[in-house]
KEMAR-629695 format. One record per residue (C-alpha): z negated, y negated, x; residue number from 1; residue in one letter. Coordinates in Angstrom, 2 decimals. Last residue first. Example, Ala and Ser with C-alpha at 12.3 -4.5 7.8 and 13.67 -1.06 7.14 Angstrom:
2
+---------+---------+---------+-----+---------+
|       Z |       Y |       X | num | residuo |
+---------+---------+---------+-----+---------+
|   -7.14 |    1.06 |   13.67 |   2 |       s |
|   -7.80 |    4.50 |   12.30 |   1 |       a |
+---------+---------+---------+-----+---------+
END
This chain:
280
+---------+---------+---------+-----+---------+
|       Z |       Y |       X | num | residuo |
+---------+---------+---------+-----+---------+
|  -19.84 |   10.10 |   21.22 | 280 |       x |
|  -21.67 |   10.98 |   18.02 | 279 |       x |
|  -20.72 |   14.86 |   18.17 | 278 |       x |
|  -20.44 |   15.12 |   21.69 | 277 |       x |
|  -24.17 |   14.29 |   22.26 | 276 |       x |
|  -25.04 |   17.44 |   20.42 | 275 |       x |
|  -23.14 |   19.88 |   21.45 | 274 |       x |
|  -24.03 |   18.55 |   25.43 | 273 |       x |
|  -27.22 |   18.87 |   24.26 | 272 |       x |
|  -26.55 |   22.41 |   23.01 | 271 |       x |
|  -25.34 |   23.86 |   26.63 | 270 |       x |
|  -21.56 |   24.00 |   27.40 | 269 |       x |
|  -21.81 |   21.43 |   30.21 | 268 |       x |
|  -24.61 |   22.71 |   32.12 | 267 |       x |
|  -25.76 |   20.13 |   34.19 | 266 |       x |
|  -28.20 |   18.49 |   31.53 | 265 |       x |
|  -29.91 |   21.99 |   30.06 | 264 |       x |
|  -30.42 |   23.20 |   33.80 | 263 |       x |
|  -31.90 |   19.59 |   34.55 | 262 |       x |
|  -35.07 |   20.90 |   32.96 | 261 |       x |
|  -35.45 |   22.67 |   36.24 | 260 |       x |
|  -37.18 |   19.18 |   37.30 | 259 |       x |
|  -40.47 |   19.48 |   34.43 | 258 |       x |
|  -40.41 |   22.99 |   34.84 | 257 |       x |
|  -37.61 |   25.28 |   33.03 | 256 |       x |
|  -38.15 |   29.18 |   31.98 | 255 |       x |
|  -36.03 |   28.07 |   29.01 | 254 |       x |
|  -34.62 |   24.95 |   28.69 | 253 |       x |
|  -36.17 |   23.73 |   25.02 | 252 |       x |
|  -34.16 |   21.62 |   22.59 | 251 |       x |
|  -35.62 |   19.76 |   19.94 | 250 |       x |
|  -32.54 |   18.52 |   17.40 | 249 |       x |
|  -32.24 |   15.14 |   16.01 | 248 |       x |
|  -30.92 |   13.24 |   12.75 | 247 |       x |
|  -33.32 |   10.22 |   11.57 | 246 |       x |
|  -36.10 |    9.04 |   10.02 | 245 |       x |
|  -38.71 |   12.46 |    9.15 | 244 |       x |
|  -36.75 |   14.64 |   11.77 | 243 |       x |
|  -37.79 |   11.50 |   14.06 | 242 |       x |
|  -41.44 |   12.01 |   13.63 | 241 |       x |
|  -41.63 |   16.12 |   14.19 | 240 |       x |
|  -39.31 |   15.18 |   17.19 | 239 |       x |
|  -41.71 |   12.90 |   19.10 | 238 |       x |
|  -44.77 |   15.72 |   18.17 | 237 |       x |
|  -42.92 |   18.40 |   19.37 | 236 |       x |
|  -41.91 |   16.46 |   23.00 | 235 |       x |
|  -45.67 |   15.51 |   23.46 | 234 |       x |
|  -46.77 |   18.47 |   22.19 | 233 |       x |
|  -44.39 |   20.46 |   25.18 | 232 |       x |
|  -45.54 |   17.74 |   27.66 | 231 |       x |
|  -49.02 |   18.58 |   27.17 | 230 |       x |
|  -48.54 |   22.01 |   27.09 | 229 |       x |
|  -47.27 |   21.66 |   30.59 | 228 |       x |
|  -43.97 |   22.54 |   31.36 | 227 |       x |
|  -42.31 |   25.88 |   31.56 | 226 |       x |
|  -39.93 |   25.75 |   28.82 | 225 |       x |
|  -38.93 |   23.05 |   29.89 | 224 |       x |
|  -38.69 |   19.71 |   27.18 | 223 |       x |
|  -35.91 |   18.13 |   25.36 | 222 |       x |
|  -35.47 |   15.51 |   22.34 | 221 |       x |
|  -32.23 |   14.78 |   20.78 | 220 |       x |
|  -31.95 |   11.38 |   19.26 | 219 |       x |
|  -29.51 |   10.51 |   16.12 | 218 |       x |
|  -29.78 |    6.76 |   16.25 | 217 |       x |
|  -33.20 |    4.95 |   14.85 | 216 |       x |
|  -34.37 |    3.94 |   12.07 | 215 |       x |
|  -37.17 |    1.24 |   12.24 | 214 |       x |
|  -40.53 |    1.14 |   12.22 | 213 |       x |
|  -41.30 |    4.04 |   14.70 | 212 |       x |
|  -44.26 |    1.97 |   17.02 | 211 |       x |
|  -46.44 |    5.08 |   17.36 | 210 |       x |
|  -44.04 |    7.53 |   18.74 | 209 |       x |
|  -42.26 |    4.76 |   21.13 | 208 |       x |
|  -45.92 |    4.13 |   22.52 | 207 |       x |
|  -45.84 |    1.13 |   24.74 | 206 |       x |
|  -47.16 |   -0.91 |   21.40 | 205 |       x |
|  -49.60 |    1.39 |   21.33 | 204 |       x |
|  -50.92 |    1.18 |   25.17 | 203 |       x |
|  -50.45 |   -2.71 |   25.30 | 202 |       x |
|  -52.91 |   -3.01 |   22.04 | 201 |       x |
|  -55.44 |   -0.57 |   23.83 | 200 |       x |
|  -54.63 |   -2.70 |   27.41 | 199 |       x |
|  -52.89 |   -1.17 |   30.04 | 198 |       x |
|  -53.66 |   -0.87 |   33.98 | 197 |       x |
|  -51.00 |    2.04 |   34.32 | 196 |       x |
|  -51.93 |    2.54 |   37.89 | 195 |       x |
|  -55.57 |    3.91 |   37.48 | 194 |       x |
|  -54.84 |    4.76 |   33.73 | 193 |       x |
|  -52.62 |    7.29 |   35.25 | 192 |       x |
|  -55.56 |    9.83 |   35.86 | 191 |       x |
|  -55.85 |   10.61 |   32.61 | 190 |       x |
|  -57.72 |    8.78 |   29.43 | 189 |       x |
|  -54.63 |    6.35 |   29.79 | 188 |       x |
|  -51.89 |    9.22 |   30.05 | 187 |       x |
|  -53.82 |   10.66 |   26.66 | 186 |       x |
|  -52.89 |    7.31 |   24.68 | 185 |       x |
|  -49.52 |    6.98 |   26.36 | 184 |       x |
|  -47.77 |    8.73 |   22.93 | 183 |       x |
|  -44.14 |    9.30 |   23.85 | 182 |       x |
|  -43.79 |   11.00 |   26.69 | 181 |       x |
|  -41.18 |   12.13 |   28.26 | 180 |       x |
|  -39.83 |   15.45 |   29.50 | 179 |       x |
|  -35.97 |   14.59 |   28.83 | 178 |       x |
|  -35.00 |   11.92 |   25.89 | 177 |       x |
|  -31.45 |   11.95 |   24.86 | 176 |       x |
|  -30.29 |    8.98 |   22.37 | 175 |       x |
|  -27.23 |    8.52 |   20.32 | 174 |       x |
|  -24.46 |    6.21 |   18.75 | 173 |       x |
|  -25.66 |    2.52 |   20.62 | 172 |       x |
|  -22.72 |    0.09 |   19.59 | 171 |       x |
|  -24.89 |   -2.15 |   17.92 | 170 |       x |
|  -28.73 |   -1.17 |   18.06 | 169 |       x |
|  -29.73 |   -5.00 |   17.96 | 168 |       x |
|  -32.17 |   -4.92 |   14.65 | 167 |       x |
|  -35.16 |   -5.84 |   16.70 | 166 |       x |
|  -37.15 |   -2.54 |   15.50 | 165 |       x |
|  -33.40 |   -0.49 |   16.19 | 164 |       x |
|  -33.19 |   -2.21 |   20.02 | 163 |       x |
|  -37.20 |   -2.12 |   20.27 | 162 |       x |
|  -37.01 |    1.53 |   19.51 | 161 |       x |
|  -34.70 |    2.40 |   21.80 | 160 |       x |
|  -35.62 |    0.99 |   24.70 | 159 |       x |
|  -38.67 |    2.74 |   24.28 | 158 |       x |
|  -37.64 |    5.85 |   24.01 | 157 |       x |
|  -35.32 |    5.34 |   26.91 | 156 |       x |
|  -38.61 |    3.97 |   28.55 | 155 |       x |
|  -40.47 |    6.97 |   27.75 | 154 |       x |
|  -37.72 |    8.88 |   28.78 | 153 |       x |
|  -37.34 |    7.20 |   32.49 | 152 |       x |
|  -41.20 |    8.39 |   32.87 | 151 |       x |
|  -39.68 |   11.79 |   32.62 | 150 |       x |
|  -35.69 |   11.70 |   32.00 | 149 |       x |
|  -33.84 |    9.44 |   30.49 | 148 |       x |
|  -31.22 |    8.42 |   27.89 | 147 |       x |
|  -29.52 |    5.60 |   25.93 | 146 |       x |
|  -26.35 |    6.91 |   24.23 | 145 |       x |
|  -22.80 |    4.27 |   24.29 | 144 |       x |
|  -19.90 |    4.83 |   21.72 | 143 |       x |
|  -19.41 |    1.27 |   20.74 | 142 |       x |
|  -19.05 |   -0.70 |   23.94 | 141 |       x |
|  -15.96 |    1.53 |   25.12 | 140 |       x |
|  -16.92 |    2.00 |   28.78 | 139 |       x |
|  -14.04 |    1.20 |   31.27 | 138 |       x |
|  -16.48 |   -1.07 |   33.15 | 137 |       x |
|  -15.47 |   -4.68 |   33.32 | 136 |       x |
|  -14.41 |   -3.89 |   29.36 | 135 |       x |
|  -18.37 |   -2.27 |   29.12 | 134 |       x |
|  -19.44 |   -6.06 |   29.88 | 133 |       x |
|  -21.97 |   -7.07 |   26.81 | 132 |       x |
|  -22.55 |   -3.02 |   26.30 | 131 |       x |
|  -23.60 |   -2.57 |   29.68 | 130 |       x |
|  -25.38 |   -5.62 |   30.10 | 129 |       x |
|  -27.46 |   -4.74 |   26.58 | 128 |       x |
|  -28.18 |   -1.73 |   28.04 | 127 |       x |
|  -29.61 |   -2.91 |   31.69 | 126 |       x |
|  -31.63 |   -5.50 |   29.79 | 125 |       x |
|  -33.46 |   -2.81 |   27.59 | 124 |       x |
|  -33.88 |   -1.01 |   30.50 | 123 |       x |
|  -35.70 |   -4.41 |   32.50 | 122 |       x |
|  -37.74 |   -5.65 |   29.33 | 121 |       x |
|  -39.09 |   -1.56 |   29.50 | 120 |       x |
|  -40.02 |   -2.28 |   32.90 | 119 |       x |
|  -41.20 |   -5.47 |   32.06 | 118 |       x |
|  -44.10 |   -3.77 |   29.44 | 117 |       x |
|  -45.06 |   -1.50 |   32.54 | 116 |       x |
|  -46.28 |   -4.08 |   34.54 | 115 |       x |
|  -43.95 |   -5.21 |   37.78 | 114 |       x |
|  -44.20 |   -4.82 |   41.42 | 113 |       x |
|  -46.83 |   -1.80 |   41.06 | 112 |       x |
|  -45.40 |   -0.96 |   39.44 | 111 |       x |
|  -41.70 |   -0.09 |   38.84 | 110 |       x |
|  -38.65 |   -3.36 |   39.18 | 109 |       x |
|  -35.44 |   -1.31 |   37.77 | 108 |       x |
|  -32.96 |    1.48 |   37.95 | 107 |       x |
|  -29.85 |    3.01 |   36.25 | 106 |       x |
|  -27.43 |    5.59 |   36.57 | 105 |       x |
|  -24.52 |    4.71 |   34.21 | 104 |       x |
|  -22.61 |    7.55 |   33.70 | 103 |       x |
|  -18.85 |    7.60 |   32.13 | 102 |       x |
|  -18.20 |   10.25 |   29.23 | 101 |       x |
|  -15.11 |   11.97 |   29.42 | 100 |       x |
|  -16.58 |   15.45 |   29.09 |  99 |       x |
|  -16.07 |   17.00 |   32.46 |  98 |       x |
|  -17.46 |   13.37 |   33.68 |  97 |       x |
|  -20.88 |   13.91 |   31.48 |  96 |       x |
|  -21.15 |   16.96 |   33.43 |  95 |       x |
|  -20.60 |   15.99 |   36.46 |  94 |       x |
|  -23.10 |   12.87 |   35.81 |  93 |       x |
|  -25.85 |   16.02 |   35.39 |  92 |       x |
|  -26.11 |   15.34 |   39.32 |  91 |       x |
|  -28.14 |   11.98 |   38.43 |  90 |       x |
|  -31.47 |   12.93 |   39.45 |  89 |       x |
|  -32.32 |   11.14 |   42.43 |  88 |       x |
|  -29.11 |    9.18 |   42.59 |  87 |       x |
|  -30.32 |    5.91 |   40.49 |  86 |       x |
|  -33.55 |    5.51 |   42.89 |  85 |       x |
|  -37.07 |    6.80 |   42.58 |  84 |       x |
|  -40.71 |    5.30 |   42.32 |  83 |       x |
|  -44.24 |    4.44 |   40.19 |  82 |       x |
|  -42.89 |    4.66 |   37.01 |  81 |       x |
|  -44.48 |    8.36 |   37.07 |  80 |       x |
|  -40.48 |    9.21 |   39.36 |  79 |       x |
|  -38.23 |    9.61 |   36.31 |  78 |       x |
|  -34.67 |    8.13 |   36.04 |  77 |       x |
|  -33.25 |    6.16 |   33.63 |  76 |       x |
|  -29.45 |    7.01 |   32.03 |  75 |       x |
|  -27.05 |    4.29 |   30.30 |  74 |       x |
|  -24.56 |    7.12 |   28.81 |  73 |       x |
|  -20.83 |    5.85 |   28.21 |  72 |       x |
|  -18.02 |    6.79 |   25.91 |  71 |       x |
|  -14.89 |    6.33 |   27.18 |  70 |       x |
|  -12.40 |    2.53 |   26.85 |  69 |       x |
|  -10.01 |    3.14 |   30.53 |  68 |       x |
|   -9.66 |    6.45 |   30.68 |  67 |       x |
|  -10.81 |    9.04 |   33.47 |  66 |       x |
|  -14.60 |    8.77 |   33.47 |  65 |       x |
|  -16.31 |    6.13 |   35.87 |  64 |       x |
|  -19.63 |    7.23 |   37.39 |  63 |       x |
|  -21.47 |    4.00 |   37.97 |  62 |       x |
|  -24.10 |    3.51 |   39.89 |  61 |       x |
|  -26.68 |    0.76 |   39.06 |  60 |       x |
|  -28.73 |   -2.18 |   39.74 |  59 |       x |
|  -31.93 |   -4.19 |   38.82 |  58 |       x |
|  -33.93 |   -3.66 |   41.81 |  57 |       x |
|  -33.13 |   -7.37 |   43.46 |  56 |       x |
|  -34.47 |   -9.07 |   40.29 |  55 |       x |
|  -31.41 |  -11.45 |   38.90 |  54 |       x |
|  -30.13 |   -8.58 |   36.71 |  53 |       x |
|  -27.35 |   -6.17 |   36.27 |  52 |       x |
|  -26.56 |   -5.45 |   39.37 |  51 |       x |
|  -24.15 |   -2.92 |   40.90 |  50 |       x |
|  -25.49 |   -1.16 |   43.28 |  49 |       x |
|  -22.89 |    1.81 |   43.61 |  48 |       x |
|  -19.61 |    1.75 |   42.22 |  47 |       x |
|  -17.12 |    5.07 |   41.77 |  46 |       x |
|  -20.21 |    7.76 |   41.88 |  45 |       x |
|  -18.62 |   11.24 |   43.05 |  44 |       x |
|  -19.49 |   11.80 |   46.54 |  43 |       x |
|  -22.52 |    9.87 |   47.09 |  42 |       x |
|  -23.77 |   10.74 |   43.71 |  41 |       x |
|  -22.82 |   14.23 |   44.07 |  40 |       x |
|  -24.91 |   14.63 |   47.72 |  39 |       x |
|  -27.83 |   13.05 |   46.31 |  38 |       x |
|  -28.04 |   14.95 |   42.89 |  37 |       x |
|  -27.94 |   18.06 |   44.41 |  36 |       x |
|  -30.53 |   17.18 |   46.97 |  35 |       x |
|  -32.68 |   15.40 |   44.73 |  34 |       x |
|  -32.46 |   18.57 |   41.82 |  33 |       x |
|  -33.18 |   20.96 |   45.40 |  32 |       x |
|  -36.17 |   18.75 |   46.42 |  31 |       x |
|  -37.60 |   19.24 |   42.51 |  30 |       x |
|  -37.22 |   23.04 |   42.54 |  29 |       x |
|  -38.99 |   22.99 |   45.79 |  28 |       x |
|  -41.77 |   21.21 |   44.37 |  27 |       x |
|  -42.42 |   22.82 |   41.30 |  26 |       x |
|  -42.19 |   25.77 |   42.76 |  25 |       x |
|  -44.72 |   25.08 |   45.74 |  24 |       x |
|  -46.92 |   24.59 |   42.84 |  23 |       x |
|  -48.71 |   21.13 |   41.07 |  22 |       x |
|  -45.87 |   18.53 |   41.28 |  21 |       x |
|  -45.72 |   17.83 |   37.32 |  20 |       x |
|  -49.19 |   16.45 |   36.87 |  19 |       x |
|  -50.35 |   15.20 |   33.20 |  18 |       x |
|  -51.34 |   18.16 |   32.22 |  17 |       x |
|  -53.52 |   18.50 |   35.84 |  16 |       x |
|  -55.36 |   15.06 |   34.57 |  15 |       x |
|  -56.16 |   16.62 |   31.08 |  14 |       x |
|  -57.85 |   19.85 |   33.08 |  13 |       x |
|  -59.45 |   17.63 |   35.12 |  12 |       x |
|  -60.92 |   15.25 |   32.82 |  11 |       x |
|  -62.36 |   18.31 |   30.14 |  10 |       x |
|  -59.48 |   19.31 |   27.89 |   9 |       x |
|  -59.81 |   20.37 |   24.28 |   8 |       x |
|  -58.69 |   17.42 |   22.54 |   7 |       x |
|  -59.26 |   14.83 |   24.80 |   6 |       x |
|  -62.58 |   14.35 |   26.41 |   5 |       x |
|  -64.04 |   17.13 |   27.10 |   4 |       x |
|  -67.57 |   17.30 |   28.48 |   3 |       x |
|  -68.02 |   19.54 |   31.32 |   2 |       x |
|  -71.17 |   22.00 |   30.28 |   1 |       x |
+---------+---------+---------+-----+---------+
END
């Protein structure tokens, strides 16, 4: 009999939890969120490349709302912090336009150039630019959400929790975490150990879930309703521990896979968009 080495799951069946490209579906329905999201960004984004660091990856678009002091959200894209680019899933920006928020479309340094820890250094540093020059950038420094989608909500989660555990979560109302995860002890019994490369202490300390100490801003967690159950516990388990410190809401997209999610983005009447409007 295969042994089974995480909860009920034998290796194979915890690597294939941990894969979101597994059916033509899932593929195609990721292809048409880049396409989407490609064509807006090039239309729509008012700046592109803008850095906010000396590496050569630390940049950003900027969707400018109309107004000169709006609400902002500092968004990080997926792609197994491995890969992707600030336009690959940014066509939810329209949305955050039609509600006078600005969009900041972020990337960084991803392995294997850089260790996960300095990927989360690199978010954290994208935020605190934002808010240290949101005059240059029409964004009211006060009314800003950290969010991400994927491997880009683990480090929104992330960012987030050092911000509130370091006491520096001035001017940061909100967070929105998409199909994250937030406890990387099954990733490193998976497959992603391989590229991961973390050590026990570097795996907990990565772990937004298990590193809670401080309170932090009213956070609304969301998940497909046709992702893996893996995601799904990951996503119930993050929101179980934040109803205990903080206001949130769990929101599932129904009939979504990990890149239909964006269904519950792009719609601008959904319940995250109730949500983040009533702290931006």
């Amino acid at each position: 009999m295969t042994d089974k080495i995480f909860r009920d799951y034998t290796q194979e069946e915890l690597d294939l939890q941990y894969t979101n490209l597994v059916t033509d579906h899932d593929r195609e329905t990721q292809q048409e969120l880049q396409a989407r999201s490609g064509v807006f960004a090039e239309a729509r984004a008012d700046e592109h490349g803008l850095a906010y660091g000396d590496d050569p990856a630390d940049r950003f678009d900027l969707y400018r709302a109309t107004g000169t002091s709006n609400p902002a959200i500092v968004f990080a894209h997926g792609g197994q912090w491995q890969r992707g680019n600030p336009a690959a899933t940014s066509a939810w920006a329209e949305a955050a336009l039609k509600h006078g928020v600005s969009f900041v479309a972020g990337t960084f340094p991803m392995i294997p150039q850089v260790r996960l820890p300095e990927m989360v250094d690199h978010v954290v540093a994208l935020v605190r630019h934002v808010r240290s020059n949101a005059a240059d950038y029409g964004v009211d420094p006060k009314r800003i959400c950290i969010a991400g989608h994927s491997s880009g909500a683990h480090l929104a989660a992330a960012a987030l929790v050092r911000l509130a555990n370091e006491g520096d979560l001035d001017g940061i109302v909100c967070g929105l975490t998409v199909s994250g995860n937030y406890d990387l002890r099954p990733l490193m019994l998976s497959y992603r150990r391989d590229y991961l490369k973390l050590s026990d202490d570097e795996t907990m300390a990565l772990s937004p879930l298990l590193v809670l100490d401080k309170k932090l801003p009213p956070t609304m967690v969301v998940h497909g309703g046709d992702e893996s159950d893996e995601f799904k516990r990951q996503a119930a388990n993050f929101h179980a521990a934040l109803t205990k410190q903080t206001e949130t809401g769990l929101h599932v997209v129904p009939g979504a896979n990990h890149f239909a999610v964006f269904a519950g983005l792009e719609d601008p009447d959904s319940p995250v968009w109730a949500f983040l409007n009533r702290y931006l």
